[in-house]
C-alpha positions in Angstrom: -3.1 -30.8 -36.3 -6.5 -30.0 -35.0 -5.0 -31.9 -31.2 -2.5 -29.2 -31.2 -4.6 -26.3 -32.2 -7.1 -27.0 -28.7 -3.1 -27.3 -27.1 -2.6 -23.6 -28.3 -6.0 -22.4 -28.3 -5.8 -23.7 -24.6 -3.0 -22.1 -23.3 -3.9 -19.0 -25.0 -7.0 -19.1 -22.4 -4.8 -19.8 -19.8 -2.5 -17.0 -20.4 -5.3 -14.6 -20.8 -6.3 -15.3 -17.7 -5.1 -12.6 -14.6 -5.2 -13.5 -10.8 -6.8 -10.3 -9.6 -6.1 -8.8 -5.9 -8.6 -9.3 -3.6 -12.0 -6.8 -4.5 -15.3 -6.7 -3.5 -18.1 -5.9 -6.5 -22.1 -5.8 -5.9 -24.5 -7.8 -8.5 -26.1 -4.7 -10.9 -29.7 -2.9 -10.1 -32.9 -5.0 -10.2 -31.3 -8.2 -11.3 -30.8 -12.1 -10.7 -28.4 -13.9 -12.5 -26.2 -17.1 -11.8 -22.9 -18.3 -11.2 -21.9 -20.2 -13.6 -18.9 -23.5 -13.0 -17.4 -23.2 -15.6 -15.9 -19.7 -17.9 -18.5 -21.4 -21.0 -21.7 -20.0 -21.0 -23.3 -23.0 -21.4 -21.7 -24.7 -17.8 -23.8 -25.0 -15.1 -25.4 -22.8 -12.7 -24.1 -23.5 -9.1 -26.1 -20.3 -7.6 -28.8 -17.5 -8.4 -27.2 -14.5 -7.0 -29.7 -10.9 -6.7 -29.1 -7.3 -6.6 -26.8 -6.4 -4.2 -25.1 -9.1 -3.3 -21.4 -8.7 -2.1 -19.2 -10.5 -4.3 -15.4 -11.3 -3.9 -13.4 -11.3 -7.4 -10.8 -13.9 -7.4 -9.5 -13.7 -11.0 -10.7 -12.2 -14.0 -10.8 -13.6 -17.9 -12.0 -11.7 -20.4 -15.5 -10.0 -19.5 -15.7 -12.8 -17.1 -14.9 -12.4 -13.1 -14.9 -15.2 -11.0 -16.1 -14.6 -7.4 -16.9 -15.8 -4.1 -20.3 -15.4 -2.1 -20.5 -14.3 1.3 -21.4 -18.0 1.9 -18.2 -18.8 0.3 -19.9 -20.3 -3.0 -17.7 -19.7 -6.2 -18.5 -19.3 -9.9 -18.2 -17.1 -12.9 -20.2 -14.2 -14.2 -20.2 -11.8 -16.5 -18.3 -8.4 -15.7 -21.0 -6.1 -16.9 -23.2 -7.2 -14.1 -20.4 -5.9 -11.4 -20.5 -2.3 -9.9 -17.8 -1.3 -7.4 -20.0 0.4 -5.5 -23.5 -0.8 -3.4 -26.4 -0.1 -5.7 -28.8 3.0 -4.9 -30.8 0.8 -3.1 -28.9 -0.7 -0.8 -27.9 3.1 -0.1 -30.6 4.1 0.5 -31.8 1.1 2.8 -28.9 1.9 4.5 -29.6 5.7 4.8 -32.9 5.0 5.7 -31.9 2.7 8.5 -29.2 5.2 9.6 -32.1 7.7 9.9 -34.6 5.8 11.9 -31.7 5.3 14.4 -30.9 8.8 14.9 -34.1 9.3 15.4 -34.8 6.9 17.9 -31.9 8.3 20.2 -32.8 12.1 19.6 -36.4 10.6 20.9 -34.2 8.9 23.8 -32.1 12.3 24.7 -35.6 14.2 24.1 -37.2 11.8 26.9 -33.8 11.8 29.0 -34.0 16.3 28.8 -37.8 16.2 30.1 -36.8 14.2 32.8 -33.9 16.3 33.9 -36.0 19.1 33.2 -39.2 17.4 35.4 -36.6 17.0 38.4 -34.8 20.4 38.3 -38.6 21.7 38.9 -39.6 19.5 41.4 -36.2 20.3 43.5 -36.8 24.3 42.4 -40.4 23.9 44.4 -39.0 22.0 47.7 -36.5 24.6 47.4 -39.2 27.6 47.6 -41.2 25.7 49.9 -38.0 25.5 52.5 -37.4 28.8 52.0 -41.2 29.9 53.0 -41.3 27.7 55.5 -38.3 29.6 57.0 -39.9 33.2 56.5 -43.2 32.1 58.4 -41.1 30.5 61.1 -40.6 33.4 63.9 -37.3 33.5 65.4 -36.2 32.5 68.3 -36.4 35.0 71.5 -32.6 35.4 73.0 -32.5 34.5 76.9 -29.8 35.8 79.6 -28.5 33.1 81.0 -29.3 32.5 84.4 -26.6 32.3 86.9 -27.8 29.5 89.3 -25.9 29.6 92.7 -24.4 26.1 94.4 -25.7 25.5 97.8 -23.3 25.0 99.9 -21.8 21.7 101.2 -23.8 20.0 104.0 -21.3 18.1 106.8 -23.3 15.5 108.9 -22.0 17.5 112.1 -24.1 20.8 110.8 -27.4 18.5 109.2 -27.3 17.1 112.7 -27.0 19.9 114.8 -30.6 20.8 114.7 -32.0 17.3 115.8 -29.5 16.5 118.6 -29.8 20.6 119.9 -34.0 20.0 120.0 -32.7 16.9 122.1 -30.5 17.8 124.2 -32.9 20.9 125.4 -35.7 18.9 126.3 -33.9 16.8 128.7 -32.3 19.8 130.2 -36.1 21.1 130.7 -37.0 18.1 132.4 -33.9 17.8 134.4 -34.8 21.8 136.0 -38.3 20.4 136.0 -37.3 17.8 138.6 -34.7 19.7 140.4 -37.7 22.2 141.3 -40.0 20.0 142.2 -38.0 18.0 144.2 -37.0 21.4 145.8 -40.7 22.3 146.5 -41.4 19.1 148.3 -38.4 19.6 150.6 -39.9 23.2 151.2 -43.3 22.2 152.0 -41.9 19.8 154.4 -39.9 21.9 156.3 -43.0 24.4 156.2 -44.7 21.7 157.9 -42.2 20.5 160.2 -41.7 24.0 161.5 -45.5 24.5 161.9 -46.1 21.3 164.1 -43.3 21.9 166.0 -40.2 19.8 164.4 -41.9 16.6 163.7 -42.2 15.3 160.4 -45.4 15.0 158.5 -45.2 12.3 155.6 -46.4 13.4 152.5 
């Protein structure tokens, strides 16, 4: 009698028991508590679990849940210690840390604007400095073109013609230069002959 009673009381369990679908649940504020092996309370405690940690349900019994670990370590523990939703703290650890980085890229875009801002004044400078530069500068004085006449073409008959006319003068002069004293000679001589009475005087 008492052998079927544990049969019944058994299966009871066992049908009490729901497969849940697949949830995620966070350990209660400010806690630690364990994961037990076994549904009994007095089983064994496989892991110390804190606040905060995400748990996996896998089934339910009672105001028991048996989960999973992120490090894939199963055991039971009691319901009341479950909140669907991250504790304050881990909200606001996670605000927190949500805040510091926005705040480091506004510092970022800040730094990136000063430099934009640093180079659009350096340029705006060079610009007024080309711009002076260009006022001081007198302009340029506008000059006629001058029209600048070929000389003509030189033929080696004409760039000769002086040279070979110088030339050809001189020996002309020499040649009447000869001629007349060639003609004087003969004159005195017959001067001479007609003087002494046709005999010729060598000269």
């Amino acid at each position: 009698m008492t052998g079927s009673l544990r049969v019944i009381a058994m299966l009871a369990m066992l049908a009490a028991v729901s497969a849940a679908q697949a949830e995620t649940v966070y350990v209660a504020e400010r806690i630690r508590i364990g994961l037990r092996a076994e549904v009994v309370e007095t089983s064994a405690v496989v892991k110390t679990v804190e606040t905060g940690t995400p748990l996996e349900v896998i089934e339910r019994f009672d105001k028991l849940a048996r989960v999973r670990d992120p490090q894939g370590t199963e055991g039971w523990i009691e319901a009341r210690f479950l909140t669907p939703d991250p504790p304050a703290r881990l909200q606001l650890d996670k605000l927190q840390g949500d805040l510091a980085k926005s705040r480091t890229q506004a510092a970022e875009a800040q730094a990136q604007l000063k430099k934009a801002q640093s180079t659009l004044a350096e340029q705006a400078e060079k610009i007024k400095e080309l711009e002076k530069n260009a006022a001081d500068r007198p302009a340029p004085a506008l000059v006629a073109p001058v029209a600048i006449k070929a000389p003509p073409p030189v033929t080696p008959a004409a760039a000769n013609t002086g040279f070979g006319f110088s030339y050809l003068w001189l020996g002309i002069s020499f040649a009447m230069l000869g001629i007349g004293f060639a003609a004087g000679v003969r004159w005195l001589r017959e001067s001479i002959r007609k003087r002494s009475g046709g005999m010729y005087l060598r000269v």
